[in-house]
N, C-alpha and C positions, 0 to 999 in steps of 0.2 A: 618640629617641636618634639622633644622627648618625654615621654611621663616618667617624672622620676627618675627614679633608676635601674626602672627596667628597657626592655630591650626595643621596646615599642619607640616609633617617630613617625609622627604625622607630618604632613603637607598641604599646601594648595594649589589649584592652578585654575588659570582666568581662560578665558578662551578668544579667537579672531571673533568668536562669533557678537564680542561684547560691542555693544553700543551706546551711549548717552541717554541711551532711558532702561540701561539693564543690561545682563546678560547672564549666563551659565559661572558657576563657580562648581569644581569638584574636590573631593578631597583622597589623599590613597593612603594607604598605611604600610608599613614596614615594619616586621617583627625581627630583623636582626642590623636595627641601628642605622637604617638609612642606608643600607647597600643595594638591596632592593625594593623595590614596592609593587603593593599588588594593583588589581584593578579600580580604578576608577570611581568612585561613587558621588554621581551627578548629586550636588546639598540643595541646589539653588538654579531657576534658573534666569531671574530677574534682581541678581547684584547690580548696587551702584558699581561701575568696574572699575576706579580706580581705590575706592576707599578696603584698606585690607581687613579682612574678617579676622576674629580669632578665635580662640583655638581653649577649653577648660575641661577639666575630668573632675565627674562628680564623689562624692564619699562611697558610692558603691559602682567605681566601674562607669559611670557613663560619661559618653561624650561629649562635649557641650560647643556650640557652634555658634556665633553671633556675627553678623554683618548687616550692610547697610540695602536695604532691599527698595529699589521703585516701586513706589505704587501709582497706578494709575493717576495721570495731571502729574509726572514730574511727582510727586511728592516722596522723600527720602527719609523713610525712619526706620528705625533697628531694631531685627527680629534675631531672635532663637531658637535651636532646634538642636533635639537633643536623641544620640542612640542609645540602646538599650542594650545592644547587642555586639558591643567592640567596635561601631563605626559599620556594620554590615548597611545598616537604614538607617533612615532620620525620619523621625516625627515631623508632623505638618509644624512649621514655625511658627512662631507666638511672640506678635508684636507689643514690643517691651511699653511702650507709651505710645498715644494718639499726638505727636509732634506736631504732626502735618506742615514738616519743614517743606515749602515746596521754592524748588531749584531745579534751575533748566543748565545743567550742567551738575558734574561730580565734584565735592568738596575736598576730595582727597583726604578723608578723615574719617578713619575706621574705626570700632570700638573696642574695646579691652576687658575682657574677662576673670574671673579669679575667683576662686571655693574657697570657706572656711566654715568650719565645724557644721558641715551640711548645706549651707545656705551657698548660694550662687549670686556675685555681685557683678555687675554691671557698669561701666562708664562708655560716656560715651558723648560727642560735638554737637551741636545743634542751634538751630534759632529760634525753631517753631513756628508758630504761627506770627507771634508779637514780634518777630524780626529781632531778637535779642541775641546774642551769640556766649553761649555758655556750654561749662560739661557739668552735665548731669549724673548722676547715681542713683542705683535701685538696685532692690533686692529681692530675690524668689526664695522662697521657702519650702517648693514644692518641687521643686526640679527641672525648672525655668517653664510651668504651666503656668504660673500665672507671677504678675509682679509689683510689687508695689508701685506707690506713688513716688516718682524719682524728684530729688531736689538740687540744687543748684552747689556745687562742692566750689565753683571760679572766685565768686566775690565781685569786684569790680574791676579784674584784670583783662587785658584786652586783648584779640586777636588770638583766642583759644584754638590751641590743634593738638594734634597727634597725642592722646591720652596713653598711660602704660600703667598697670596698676599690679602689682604682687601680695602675697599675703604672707606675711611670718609669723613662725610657729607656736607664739601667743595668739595667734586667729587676727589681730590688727592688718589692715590693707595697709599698704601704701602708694599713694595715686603720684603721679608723674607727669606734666605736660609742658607744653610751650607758650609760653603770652608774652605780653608785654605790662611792665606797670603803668598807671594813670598819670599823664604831668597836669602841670597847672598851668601848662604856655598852648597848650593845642599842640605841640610834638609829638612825633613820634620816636616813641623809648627802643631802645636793640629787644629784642624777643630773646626770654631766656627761659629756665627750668625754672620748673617750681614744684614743690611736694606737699600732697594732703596728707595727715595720717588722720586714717579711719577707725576709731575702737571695735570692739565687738559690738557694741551696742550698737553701733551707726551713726557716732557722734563723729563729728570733721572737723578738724581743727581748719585756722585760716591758710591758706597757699604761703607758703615759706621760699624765697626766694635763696636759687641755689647758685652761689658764688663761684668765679672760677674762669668766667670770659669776657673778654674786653667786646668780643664782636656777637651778633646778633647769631641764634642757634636754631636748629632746626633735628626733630625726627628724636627727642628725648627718649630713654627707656630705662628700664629700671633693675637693679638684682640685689637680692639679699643674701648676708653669709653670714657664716658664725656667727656667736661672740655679739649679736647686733648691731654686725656693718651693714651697711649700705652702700650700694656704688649706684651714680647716675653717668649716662654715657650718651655725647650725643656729636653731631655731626656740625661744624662752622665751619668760615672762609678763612684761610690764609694765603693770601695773595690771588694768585691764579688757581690755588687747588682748593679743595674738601679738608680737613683734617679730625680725624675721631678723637674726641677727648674725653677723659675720665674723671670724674669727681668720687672721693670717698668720704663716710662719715661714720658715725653711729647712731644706733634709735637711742633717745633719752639723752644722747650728749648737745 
């Protein structure tokens, strides 16, 4: 991941040593664009290991770092932890909600990061306690010390995964995932994109279902450009292979 557009890119890496109740995650950094990278610095040493962490930089320079952490009993909810210092150290992490999603096995579903005008926002998969399966959202105000009460962004859409969320230069988010919608037979619908926009304020509109595939999708993500386009990109089946497709749009059209 690059900041911006300066020369900094960050990374991750998971380790052998990861197992079904945790393991080591590190991160290293590179000050001229990902040609090289320096040493090592151990974030975590009990990640869920397959769900991927990610990756935000705060209004003054810090780091910001969100993954899915075990806690003892199998229990998998999502902490942050943040440097001060360019990525040198990390803060003790600071678990975003008392989920207590507890699963004997990893969901494969990581959480998504994104800064706007100071504030650090959060998405991220979950059941919780109640067994309900939704993505949630929350906000820190303080530098991901502490954070609000997260709410439910999904609606009644089913089979929520892979969240992706960006912010544009109005400070509005834009949230990104995969479900399926509700039928009225007991079916099951193909799984496609769908997009929240977030205002400043923290209002969310409903999941907007994003057109464009005849077949079921997988591993959505999201980019903003000029002019307030929008691109979504994601992964489906064509025959025997994968194929990456592109959707475009605009904010407000």
């Amino acid at each position: 991941m690059l900041r911006g557009r300066k020369t900094e890119a960050f990374r991750w890496r998971g380790s052998l040593e990861s197992t079904r109740t945790g393991g080591p995650r590190s991160y290293s950094k590179s000050v001229d664009r990902g040609a090289t990278f320096r040493q090592n610095v151990r974030v975590s040493k009990d990640a869920c290991p397959c769900c991927r962490p990610s990756l935000a930089f705060g209004a003054h320079g810090e780091v910001l770092v969100a993954w899915r952490r075990v806690f003892p009993g199998e229990i998998r909810d999502l902490v942050v932890s943040a440097s001060y210092d360019g990525g040198l150290t990390f803060a003790e992490s600071v678990r975003v909600h008392d989920d207590d999603w507890k699963l004997k096995g990893c969901p494969d579903c990581g959480p998504t990061l994104a800064e706007s005008r100071g504030a650090l926002y959060i998405a991220w998969m979950t059941e919780g306690k109640d067994e309900h399966p939704r993505i949630e959202f929350a906000c820190s105000d303080d530098g991901a010390k502490t954070f609000g009460h997260p709410f439910d962004v999904t609606g009644e859409i089913l089979d929520l995964d892979h969240p992706a969320m960006r912010t544009a230069d109005d400070g509005t988010l834009w949230l990104a995932f995969q479900g399926r919608a509700p039928t009225t037979n007991g079916n099951w619908s193909k799984t496609q994109a769908y997009i929240v926009q977030i205002n400043p304020g923290g209002v969310a509109s409903k999941p907007i279902p994003v057109p464009g595939s005849e077949n079921s999708i997988a591993y959505p993500t999201i980019g903003l450009g000029s002019g307030g386009r929008l691109f979504l990109a994601w992964t489906q089946p064509q025959g025997d292979r994968l194929e990456a497709m592109l959707s475009r749009g605009r904010t407000g059209s």
